[in-house]
PDB file of N, CA, C and O in Angstrom, chain B, residues numbered from 101:
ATOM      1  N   UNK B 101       0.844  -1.178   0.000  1.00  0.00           N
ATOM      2  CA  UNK B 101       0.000   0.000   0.000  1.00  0.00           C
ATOM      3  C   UNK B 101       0.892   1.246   0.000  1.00  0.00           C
ATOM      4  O   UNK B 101       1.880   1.460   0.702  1.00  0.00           O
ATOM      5  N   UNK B 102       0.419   1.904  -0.794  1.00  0.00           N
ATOM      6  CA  UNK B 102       1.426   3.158  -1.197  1.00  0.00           C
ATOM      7  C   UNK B 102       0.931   4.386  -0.048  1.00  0.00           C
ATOM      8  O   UNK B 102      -0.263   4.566   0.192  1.00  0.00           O
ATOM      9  N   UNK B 103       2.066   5.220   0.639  1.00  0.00           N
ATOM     10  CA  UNK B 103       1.593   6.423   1.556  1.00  0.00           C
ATOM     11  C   UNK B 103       0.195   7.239   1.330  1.00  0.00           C
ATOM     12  O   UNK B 103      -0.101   7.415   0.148  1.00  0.00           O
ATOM     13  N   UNK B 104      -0.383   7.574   1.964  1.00  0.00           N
ATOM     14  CA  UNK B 104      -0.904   8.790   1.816  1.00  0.00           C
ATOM     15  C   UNK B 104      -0.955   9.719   0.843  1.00  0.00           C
ATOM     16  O   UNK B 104      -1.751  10.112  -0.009  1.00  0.00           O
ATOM     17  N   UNK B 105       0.499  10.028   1.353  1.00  0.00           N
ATOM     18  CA  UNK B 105       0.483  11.580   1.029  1.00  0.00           C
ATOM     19  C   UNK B 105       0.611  11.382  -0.791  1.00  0.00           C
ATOM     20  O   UNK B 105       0.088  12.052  -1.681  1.00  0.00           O
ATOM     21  N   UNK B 106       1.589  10.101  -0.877  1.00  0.00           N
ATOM     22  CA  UNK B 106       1.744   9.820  -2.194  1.00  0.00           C
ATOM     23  C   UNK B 106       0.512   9.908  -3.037  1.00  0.00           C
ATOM     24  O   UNK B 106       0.584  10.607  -4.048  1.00  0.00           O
ATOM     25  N   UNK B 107      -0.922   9.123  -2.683  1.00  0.00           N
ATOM     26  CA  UNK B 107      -2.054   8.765  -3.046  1.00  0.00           C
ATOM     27  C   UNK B 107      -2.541  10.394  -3.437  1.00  0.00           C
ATOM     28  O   UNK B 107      -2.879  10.720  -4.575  1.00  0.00           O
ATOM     29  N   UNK B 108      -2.507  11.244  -2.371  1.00  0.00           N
ATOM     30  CA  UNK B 108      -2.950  12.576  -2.298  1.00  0.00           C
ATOM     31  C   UNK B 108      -2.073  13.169  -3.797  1.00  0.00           C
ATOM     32  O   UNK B 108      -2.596  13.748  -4.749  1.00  0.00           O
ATOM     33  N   UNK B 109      -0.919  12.886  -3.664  1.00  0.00           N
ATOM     34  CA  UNK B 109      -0.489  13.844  -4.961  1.00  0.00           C
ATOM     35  C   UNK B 109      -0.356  13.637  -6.448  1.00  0.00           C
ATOM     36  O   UNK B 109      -0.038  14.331  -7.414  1.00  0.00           O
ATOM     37  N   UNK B 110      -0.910  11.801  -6.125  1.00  0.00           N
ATOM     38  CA  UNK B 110      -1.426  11.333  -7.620  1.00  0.00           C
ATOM     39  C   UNK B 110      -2.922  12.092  -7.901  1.00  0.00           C
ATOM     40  O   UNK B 110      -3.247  12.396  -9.049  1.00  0.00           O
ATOM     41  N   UNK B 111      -3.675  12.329  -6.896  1.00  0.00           N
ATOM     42  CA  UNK B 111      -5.113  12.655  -7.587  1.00  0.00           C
ATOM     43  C   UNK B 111      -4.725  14.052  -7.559  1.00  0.00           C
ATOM     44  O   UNK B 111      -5.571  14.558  -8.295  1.00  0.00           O
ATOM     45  N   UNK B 112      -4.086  14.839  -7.225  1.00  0.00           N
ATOM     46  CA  UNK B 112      -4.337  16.414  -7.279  1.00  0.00           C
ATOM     47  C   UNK B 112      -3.429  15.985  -8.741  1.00  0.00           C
ATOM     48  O   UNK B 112      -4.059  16.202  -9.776  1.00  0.00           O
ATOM     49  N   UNK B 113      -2.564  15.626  -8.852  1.00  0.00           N
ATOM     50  CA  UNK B 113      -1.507  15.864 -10.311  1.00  0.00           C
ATOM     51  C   UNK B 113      -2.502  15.564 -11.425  1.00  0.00           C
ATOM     52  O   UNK B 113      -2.652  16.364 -12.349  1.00  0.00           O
ATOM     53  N   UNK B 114      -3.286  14.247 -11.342  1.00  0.00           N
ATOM     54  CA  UNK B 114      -4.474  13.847 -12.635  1.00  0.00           C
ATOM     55  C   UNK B 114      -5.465  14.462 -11.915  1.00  0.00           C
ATOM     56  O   UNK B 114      -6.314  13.572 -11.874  1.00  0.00           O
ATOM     57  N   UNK B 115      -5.983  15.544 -11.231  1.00  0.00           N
ATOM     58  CA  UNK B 115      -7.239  16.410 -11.228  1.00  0.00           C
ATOM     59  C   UNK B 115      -6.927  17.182 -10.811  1.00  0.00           C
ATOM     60  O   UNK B 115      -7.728  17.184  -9.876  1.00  0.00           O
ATOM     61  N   UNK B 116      -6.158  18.274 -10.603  1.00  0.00           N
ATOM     62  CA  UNK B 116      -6.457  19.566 -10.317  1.00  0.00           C
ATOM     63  C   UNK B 116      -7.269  20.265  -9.309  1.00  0.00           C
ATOM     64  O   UNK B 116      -6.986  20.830  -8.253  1.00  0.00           O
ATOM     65  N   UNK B 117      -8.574  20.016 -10.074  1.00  0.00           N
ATOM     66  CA  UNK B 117      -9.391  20.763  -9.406  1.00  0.00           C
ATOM     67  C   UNK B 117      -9.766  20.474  -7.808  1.00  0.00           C
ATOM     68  O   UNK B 117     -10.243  21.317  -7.048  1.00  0.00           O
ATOM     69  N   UNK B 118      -9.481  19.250  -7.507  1.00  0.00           N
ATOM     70  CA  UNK B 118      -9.967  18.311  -6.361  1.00  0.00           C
ATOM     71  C   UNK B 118      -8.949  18.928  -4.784  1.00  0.00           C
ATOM     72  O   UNK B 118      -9.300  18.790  -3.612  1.00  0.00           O
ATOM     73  N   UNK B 119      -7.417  19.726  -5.399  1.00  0.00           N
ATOM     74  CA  UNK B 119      -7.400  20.863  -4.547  1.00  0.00           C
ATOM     75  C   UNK B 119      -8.134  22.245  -4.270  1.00  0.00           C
ATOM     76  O   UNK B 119      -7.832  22.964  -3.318  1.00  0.00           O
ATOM     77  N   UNK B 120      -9.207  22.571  -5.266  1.00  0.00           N
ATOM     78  CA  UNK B 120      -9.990  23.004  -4.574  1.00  0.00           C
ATOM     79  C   UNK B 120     -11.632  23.275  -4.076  1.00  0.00           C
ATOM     80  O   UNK B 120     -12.295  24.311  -4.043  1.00  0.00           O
ATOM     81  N   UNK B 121     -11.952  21.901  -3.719  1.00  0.00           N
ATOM     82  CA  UNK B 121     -12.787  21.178  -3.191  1.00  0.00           C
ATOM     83  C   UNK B 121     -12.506  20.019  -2.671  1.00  0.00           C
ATOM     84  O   UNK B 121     -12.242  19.040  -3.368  1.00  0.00           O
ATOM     85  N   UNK B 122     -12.550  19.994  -0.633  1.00  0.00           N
ATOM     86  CA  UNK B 122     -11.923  19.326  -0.085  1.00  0.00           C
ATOM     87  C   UNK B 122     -12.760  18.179  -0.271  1.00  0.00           C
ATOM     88  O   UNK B 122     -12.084  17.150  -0.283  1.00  0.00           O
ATOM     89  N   UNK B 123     -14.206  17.951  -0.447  1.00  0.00           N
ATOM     90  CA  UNK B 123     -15.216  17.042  -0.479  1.00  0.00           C
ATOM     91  C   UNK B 123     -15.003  16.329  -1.784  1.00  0.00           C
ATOM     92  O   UNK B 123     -15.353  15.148  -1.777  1.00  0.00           O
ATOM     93  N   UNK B 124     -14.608  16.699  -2.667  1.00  0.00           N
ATOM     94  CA  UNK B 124     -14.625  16.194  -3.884  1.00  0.00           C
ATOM     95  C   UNK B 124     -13.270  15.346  -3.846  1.00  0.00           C
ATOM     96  O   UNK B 124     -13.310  14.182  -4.245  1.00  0.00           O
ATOM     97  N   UNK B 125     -11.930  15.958  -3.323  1.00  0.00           N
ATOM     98  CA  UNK B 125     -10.900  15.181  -2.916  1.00  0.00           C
ATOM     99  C   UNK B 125     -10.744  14.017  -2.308  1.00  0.00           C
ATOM    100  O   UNK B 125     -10.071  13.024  -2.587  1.00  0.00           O
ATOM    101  N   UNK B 126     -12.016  14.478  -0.759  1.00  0.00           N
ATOM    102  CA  UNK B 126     -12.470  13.112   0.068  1.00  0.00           C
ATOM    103  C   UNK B 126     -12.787  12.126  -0.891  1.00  0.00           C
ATOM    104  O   UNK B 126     -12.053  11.170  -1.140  1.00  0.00           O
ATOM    105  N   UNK B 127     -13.717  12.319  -1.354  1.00  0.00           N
ATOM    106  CA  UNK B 127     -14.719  11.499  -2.130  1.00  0.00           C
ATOM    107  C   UNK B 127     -13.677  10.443  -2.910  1.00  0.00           C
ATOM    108  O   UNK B 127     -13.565   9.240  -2.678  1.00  0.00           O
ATOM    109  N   UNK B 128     -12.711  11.490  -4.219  1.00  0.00           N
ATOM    110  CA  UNK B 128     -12.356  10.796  -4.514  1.00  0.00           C
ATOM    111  C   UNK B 128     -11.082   9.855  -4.028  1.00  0.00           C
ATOM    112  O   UNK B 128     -10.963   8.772  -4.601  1.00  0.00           O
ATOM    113  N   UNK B 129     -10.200  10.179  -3.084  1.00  0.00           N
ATOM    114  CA  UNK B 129      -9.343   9.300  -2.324  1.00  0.00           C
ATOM    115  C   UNK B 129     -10.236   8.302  -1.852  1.00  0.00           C
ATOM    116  O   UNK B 129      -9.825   7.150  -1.999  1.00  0.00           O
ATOM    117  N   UNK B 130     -11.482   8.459  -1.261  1.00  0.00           N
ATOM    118  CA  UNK B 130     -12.461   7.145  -0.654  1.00  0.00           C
ATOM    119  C   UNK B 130     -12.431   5.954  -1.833  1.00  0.00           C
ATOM    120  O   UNK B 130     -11.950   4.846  -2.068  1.00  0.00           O
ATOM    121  N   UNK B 131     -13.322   7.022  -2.419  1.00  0.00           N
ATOM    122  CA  UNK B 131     -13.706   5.656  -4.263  1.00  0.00           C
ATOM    123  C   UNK B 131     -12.280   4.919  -4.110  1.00  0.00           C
ATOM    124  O   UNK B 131     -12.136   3.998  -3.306  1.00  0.00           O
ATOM    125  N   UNK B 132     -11.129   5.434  -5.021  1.00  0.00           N
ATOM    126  CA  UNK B 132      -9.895   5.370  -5.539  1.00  0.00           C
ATOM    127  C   UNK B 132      -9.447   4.411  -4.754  1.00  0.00           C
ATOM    128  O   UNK B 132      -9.346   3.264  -5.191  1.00  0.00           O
ATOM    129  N   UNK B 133      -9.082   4.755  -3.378  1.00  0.00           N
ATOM    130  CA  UNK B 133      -7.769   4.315  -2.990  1.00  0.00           C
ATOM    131  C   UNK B 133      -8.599   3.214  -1.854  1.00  0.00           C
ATOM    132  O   UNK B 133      -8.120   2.107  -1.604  1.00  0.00           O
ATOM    133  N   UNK B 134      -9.984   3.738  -1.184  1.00  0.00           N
ATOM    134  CA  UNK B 134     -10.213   3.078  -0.077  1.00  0.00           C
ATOM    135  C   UNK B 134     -11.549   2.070  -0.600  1.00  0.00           C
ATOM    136  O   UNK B 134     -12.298   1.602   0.257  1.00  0.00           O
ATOM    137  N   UNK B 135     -11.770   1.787  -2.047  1.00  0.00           N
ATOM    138  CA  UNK B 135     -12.713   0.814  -2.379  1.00  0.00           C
ATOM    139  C   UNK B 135     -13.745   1.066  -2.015  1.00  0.00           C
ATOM    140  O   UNK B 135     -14.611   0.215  -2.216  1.00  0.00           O
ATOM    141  N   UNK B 136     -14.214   2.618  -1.163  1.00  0.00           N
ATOM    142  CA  UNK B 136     -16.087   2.707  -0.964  1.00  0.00           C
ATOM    143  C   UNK B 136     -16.574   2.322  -1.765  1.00  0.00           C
ATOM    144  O   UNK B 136     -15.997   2.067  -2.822  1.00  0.00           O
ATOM    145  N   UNK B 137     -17.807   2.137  -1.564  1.00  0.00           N
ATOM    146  CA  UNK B 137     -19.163   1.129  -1.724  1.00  0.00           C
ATOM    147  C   UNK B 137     -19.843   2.252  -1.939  1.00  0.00           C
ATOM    148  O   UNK B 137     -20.022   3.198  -2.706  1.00  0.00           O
ATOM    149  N   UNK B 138     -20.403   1.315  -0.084  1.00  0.00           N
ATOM    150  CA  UNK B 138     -21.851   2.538   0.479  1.00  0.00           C
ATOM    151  C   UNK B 138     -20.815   3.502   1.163  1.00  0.00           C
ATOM    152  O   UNK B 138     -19.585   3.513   1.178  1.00  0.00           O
ATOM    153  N   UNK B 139     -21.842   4.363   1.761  1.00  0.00           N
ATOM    154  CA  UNK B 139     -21.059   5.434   3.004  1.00  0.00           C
ATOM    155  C   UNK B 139     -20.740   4.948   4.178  1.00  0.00           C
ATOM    156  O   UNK B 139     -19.932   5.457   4.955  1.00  0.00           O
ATOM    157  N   UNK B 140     -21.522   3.691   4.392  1.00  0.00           N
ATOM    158  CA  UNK B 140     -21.171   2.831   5.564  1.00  0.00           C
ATOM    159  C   UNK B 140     -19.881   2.287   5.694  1.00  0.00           C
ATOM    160  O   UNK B 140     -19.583   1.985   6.850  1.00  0.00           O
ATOM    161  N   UNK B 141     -18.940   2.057   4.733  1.00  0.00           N
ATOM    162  CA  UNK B 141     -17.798   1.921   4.118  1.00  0.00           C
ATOM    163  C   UNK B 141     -16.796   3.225   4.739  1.00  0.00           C
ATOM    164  O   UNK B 141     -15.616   2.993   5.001  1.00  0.00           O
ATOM    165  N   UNK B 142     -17.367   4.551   4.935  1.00  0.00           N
ATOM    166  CA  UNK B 142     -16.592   5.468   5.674  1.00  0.00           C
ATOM    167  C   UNK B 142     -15.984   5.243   6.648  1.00  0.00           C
ATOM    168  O   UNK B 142     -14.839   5.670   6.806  1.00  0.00           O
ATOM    169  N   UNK B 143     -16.736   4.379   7.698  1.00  0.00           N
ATOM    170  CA  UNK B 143     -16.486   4.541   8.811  1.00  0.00           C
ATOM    171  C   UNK B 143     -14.684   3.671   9.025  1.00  0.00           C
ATOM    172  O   UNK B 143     -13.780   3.748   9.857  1.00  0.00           O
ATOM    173  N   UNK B 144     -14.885   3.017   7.939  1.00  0.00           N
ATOM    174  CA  UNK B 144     -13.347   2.205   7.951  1.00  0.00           C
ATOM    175  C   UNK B 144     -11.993   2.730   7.050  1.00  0.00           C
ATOM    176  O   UNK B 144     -10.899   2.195   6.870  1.00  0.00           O
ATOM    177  N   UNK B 145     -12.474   3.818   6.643  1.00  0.00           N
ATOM    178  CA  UNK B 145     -11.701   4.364   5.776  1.00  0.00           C
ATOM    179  C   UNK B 145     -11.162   5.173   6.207  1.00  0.00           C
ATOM    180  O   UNK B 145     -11.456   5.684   7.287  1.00  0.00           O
ATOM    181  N   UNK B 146      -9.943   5.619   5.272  1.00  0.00           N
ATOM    182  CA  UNK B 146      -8.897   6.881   5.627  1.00  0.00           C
ATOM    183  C   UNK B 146      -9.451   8.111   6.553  1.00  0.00           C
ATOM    184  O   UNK B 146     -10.598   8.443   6.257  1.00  0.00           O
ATOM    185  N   UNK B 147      -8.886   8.802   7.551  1.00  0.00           N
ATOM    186  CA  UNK B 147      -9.764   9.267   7.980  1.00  0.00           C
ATOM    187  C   UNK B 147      -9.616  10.775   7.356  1.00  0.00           C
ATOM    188  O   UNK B 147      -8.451  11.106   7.137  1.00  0.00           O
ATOM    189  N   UNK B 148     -10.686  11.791   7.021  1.00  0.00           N
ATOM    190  CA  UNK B 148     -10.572  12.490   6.244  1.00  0.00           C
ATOM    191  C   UNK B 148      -9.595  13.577   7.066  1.00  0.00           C
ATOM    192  O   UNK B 148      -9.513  14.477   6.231  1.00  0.00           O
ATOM    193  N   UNK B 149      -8.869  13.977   8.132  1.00  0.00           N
ATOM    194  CA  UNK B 149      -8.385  15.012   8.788  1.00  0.00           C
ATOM    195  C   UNK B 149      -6.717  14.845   8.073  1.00  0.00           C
ATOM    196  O   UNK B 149      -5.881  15.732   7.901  1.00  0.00           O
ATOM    197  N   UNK B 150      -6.617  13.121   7.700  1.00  0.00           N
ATOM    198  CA  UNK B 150      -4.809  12.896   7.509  1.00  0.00           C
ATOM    199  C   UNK B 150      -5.401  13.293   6.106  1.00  0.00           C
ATOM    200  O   UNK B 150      -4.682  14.098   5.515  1.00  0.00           O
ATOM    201  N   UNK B 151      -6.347  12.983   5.549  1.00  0.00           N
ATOM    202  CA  UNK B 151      -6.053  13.342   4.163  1.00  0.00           C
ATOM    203  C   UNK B 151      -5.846  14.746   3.705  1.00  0.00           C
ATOM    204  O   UNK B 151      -4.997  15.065   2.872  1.00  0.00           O
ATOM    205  N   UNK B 152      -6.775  15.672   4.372  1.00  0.00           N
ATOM    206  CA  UNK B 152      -6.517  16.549   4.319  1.00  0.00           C
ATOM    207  C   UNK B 152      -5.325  17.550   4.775  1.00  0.00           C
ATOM    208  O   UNK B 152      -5.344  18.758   4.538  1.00  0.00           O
ATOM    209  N   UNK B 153      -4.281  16.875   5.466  1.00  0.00           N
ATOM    210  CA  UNK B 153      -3.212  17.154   5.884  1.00  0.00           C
ATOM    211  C   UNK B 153      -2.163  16.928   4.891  1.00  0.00           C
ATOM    212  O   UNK B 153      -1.362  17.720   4.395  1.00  0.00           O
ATOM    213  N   UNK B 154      -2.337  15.709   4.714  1.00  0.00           N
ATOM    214  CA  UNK B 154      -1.369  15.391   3.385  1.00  0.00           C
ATOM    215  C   UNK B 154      -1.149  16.238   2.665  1.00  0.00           C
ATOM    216  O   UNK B 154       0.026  16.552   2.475  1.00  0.00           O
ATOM    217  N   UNK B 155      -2.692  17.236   1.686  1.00  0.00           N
ATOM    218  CA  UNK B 155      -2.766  18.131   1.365  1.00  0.00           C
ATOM    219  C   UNK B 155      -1.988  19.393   1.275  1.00  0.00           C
ATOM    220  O   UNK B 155      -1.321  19.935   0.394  1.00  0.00           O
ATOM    221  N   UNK B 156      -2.307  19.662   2.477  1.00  0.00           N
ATOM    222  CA  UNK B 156      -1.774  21.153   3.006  1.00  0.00           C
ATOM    223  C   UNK B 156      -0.268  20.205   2.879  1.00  0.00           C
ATOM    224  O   UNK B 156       0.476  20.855   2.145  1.00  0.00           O
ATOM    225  N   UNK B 157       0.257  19.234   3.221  1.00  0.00           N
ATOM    226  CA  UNK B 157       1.774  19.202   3.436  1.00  0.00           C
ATOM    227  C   UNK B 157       2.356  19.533   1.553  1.00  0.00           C
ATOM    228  O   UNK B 157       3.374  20.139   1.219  1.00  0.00           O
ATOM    229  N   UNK B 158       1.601  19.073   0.887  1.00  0.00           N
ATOM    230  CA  UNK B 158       2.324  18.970  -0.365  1.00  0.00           C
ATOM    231  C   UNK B 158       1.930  20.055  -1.089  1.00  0.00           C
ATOM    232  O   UNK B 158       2.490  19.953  -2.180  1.00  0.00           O
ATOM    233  N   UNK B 159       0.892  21.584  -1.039  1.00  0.00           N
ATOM    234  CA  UNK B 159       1.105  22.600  -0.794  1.00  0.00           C
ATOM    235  C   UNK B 159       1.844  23.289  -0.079  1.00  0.00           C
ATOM    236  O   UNK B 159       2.397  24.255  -0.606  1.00  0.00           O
ATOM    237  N   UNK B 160       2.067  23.012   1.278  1.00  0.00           N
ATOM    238  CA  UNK B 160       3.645  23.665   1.989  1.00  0.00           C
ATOM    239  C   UNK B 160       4.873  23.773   1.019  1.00  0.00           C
ATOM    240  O   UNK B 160       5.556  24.743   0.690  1.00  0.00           O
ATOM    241  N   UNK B 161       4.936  22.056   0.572  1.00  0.00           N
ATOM    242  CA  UNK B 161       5.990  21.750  -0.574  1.00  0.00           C
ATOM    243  C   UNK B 161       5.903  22.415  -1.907  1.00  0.00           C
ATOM    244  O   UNK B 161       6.879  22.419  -2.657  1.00  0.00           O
ATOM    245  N   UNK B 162       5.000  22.865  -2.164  1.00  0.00           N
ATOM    246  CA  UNK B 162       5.001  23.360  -3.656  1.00  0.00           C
ATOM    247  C   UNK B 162       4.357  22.124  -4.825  1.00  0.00           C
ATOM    248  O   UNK B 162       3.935  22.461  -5.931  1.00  0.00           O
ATOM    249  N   UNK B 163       4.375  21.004  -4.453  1.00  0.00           N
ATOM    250  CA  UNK B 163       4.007  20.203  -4.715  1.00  0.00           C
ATOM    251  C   UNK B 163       2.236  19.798  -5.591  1.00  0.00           C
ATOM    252  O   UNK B 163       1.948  18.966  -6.451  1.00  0.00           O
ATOM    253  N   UNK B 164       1.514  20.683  -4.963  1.00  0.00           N
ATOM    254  CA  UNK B 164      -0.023  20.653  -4.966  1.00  0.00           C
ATOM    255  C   UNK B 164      -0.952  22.167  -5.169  1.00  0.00           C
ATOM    256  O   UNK B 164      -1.995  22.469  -4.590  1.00  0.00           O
ATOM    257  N   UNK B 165      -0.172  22.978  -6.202  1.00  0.00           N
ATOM    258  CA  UNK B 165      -0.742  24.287  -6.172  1.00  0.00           C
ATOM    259  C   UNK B 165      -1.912  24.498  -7.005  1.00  0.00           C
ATOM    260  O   UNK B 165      -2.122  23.961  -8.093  1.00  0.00           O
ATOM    261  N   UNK B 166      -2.665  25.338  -6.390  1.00  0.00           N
ATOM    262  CA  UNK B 166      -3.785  25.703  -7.059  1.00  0.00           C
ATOM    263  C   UNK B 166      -3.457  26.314  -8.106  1.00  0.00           C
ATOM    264  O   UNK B 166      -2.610  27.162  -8.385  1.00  0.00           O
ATOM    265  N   UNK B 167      -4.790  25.390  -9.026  1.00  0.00           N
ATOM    266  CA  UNK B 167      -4.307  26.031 -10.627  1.00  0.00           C
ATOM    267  C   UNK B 167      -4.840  27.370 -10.859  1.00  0.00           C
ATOM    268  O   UNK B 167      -5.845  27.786 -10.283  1.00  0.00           O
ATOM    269  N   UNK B 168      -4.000  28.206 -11.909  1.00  0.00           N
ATOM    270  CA  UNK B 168      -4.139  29.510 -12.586  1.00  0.00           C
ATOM    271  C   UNK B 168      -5.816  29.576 -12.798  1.00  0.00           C
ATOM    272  O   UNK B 168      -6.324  28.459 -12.895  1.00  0.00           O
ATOM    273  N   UNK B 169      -6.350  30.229 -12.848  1.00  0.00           N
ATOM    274  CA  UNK B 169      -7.755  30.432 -13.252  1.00  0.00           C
ATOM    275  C   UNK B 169      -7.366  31.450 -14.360  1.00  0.00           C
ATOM    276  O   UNK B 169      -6.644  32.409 -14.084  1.00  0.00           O
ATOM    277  N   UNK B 170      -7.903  31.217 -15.766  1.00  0.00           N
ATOM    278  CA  UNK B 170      -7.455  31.561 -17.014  1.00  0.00           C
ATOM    279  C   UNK B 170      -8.838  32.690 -17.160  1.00  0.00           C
ATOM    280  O   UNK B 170     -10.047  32.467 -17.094  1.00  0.00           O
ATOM    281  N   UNK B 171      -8.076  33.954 -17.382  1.00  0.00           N
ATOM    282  CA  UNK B 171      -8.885  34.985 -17.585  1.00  0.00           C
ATOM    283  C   UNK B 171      -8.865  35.757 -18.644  1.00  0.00           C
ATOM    284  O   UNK B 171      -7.783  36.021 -19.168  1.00  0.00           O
ATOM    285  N   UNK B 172     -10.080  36.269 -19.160  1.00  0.00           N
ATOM    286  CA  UNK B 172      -9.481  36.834 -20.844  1.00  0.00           C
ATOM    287  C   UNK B 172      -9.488  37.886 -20.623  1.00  0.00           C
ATOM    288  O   UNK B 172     -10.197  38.336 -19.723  1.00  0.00           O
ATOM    289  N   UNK B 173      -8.809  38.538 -21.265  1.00  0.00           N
ATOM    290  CA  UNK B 173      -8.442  40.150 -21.324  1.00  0.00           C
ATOM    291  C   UNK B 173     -10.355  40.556 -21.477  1.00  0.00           C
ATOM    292  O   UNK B 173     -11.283  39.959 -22.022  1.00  0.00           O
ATOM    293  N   UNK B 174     -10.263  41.817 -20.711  1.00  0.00           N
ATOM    294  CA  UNK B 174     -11.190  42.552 -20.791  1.00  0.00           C
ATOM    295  C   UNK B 174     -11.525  43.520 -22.218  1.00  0.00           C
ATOM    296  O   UNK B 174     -10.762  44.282 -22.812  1.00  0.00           O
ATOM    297  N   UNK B 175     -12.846  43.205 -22.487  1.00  0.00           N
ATOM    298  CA  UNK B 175     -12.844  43.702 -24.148  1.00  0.00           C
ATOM    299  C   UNK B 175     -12.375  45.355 -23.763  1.00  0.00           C
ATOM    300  O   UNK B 175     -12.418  45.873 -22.648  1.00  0.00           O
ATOM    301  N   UNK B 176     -11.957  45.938 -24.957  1.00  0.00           N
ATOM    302  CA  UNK B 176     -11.649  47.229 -25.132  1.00  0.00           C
ATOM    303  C   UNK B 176     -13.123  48.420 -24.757  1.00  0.00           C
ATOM    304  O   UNK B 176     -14.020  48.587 -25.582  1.00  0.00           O
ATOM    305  N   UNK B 177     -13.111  48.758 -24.105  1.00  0.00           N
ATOM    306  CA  UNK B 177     -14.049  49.581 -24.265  1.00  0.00           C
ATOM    307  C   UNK B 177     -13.853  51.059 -25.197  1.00  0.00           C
ATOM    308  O   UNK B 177     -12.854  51.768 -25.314  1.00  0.00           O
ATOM    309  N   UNK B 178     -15.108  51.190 -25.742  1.00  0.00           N
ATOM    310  CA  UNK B 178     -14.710  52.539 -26.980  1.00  0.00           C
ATOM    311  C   UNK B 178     -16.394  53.071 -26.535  1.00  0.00           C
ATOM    312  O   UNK B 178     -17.448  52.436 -26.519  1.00  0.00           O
ATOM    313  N   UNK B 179     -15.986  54.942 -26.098  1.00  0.00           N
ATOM    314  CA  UNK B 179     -17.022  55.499 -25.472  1.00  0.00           C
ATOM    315  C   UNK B 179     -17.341  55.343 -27.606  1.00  0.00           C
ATOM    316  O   UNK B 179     -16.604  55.154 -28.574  1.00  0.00           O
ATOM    317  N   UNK B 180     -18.963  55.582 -27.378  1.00  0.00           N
ATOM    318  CA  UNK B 180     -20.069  55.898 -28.372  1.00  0.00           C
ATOM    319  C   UNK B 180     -19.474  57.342 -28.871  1.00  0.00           C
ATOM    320  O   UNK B 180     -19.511  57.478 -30.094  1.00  0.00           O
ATOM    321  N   UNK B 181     -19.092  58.115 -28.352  1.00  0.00           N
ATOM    322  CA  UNK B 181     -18.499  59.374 -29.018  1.00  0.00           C
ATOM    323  C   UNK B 181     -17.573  59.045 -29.742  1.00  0.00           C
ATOM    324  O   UNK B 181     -17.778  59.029 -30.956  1.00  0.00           O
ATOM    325  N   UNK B 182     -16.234  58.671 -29.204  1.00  0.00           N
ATOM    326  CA  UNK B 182     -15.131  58.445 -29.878  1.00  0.00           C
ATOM    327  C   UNK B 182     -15.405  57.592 -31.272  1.00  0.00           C
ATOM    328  O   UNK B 182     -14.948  58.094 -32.299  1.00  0.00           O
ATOM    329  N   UNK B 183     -15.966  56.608 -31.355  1.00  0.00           N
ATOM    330  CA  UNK B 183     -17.016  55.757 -32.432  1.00  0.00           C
ATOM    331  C   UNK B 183     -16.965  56.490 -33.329  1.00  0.00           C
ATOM    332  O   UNK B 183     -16.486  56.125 -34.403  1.00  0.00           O
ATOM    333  N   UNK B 184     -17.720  58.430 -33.022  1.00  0.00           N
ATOM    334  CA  UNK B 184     -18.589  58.586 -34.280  1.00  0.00           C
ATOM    335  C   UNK B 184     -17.028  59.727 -34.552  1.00  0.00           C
ATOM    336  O   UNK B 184     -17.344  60.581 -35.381  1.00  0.00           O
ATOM    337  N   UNK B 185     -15.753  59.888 -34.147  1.00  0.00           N
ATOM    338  CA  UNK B 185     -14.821  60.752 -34.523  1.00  0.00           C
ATOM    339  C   UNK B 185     -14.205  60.447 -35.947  1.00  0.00           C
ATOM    340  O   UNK B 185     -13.329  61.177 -36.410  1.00  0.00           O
TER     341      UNK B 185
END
């Protein structure tokens, strides 16, 4: 069985987004790594406080950064006067 933290920085590296949404991270380390089922299946599983630690450790590291949010340049604005010059 491979670490933690390791597990943690395979799913942020193939998803991204799952650093930022800690529930969606849970979720998927549960499915993935801990074979959930039902939710009844939680109670034996990773517990979500190390996972989320792992986290923050491989953000400390540089390791797990939140991605760029890609923004487009703001259109040009041209007042209606200048238009009719």
């Amino acid at each position: 069985m491979r670490p933690i933290k390791q597990n943690v920085l395979q799913l942020v590296t193939a998803m991204p987004n799952l650093i930022e949404n800690e529930n969606e991270l849970l979720h998927a380390y549960w499915v993935l790594f801990d074979d959930i089922q039902v939710p009844q299946d939680i109670l034996k599983a990773t517990p979500a406080g190390t996972i989320s630690r792992r986290l923050r450790e491989l953000q400390g590291e540089g390791k797990a950064l939140r991605p760029q949010k890609q923004t487009e340049p703001a259109p040009e604005i041209v007042s209606e006067f200048h238009a009719l010059a």
